[in-house]
Residue, then its C-alpha position, 0 to 999 in steps of 0.5 A: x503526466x510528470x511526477x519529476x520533483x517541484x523542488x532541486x536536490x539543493x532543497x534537501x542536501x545545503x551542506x553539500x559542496x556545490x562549487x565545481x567538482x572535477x570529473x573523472x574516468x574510473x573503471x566500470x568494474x570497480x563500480x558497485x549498485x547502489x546498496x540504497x537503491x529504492x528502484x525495484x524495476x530497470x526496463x531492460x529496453x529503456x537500457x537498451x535505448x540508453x546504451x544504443x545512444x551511450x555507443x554513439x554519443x558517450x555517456x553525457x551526464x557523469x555518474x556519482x559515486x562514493x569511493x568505498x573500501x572496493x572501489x565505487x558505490x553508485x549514488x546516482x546514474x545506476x542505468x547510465x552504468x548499466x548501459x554502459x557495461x552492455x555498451x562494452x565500456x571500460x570506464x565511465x565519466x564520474x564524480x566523487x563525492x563524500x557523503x554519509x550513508x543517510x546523505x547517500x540514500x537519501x540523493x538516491x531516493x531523490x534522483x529517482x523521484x525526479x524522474x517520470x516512470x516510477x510505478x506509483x508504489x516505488x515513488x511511495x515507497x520513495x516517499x515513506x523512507x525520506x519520511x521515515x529517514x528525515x523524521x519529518x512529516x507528510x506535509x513537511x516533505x510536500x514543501x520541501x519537494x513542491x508537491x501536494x499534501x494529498x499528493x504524498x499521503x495518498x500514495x503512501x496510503x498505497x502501502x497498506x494494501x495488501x501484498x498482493x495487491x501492491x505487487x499488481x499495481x507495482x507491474x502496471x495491472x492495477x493502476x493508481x486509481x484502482x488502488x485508491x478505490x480499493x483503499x475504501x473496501x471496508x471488509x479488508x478480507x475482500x480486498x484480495x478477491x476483488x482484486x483478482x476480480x477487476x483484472x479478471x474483468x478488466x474494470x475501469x476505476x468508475x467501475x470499481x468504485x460503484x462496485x466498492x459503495x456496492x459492497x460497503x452498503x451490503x455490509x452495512x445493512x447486513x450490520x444493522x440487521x445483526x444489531x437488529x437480530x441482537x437487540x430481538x435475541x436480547x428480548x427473547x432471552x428476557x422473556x424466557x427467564x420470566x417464564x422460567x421463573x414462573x414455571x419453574x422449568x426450562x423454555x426456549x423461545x423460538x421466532x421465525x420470519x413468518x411464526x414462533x414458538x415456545x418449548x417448555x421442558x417437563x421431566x415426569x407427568x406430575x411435572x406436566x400436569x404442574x405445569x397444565x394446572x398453572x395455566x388453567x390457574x391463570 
């Protein structure tokens, strides 16, 4: 399914001039990647493709650039211009625009939303620098790109996994849905090994969601039967004041699952027939 923008570029950049602009032929060596490139990944045989059709049609959409204090900065068409060096070009079709470094970042970021093989971590990450940047909020930036809420904030959820985690999604061995399902794992400290777990089996995301309510529930009984074991422990240690208190000397209550006992400490045999004589007392 296409993730390619709902909206244009013109939704974000209207001081931008949108007349015609001229384009002109600039030397590949002079040209420099972008410094704001968010794409982490350039397939190596989608350039092929692309310089195997540069060397028999030409470049077909010129790039655009930023005329810096060395030459170019590419703005967008970064893998036009890569397939272009493998092509053996010389120079390459382009237009020159003025923009500022925020503008700049900001058309990169857009250009490679608006196309379909991003990983699901580089489109959130796309998404949370034109948050971060714009200073505006999810819902903001799902208008102005013609995406849903859900859609944005459920990627950039994505980010809070752990690194590992991200890297694995990031290379196509946890999709989407596996992210998503492991975003619920309550202990956070399982993440990593369940991870590991669903490459190891190669679970499917129905799978790893039964096994994510699995663990949940595990660890809320587990919780109950501690505040259980507490609330008892609590108990106890009452108990064992009271008799303190009464015998004048130390005792620890002890409970098993099946039986229990009380320990009362005594120092001398006077202080055990004290002790006797009380409860014959009693």
């Amino acid at each position: 399914m296409a993730r390619g923008l709902g909206k244009g570029l013109d939704a974000f950049f209207t001081d931008v001039e949108n007349g015609e602009e001229s384009i002109q032929e600039i030397s590949v060596k002079q040209c420099r990647p972008n410094p704001y490139q968010p794409r982490k990944r350039f397939d190596s045989k989608a350039i092929q493709e692309l310089q195997a059709s540069i060397e028999e049609h030409g470049i077909l959409q010129p790039l655009i650039v930023r005329k810096s204090i060395k030459g170019y900065e590419i703005v967008v068409g970064e893998r036009r211009y890569r397939a272009a060096k493998e092509a053996g070009l010389d120079k390459v079709p382009a237009i020159v625009r003025e923009l500022t470094d925020k503008q700049m970042m900001e058309l990169a970021l857009l250009e490679n939303l608006q196309r379909e093989d991003l990983s699901p971590i580089e489109e959130a990450e796309a998404y949370k620098q034109l948050i971060d940047e714009l200073g505006i909020t999810q819902e903001t930036l799902a208008k102005r790109l013609g995406k849903s809420r859900s859609h944005i904030a459920n990627l950039v959820r994505l980010l809070s996994l752990p690194d590992p985690i991200i890297a694995w999604i990031n290379e196509g061995k946890l999709s989407m849905g596996h992210g998503r399902a492991l975003l619920g794992l309550k202990d956070k400290e399982k993440l990593v090994p369940i991870a590991e777990k669903i490459q190891a089996d190669i679970m499917n995301v129905r799978q790893v969601e039964l096994l994510i309510t699995q663990l949940n529930d595990n660890k809320q009984k587990k919780k109950e039967k501690d505040r259980s074991n507490k609330h008892k422990d609590i108990f106890l240690q009452e108990q064992e004041a009271v008799l303190r208190d009464q015998l004048g000397t130390g005792v620890t209550i002890h409970r098993g699952k099946r039986k229990g006992k009380i320990e009362i400490e005594f120092f001398t045999d006077d202080d055990l027939n004290r002790i006797l004589e009380m409860f014959e007392t009693k």
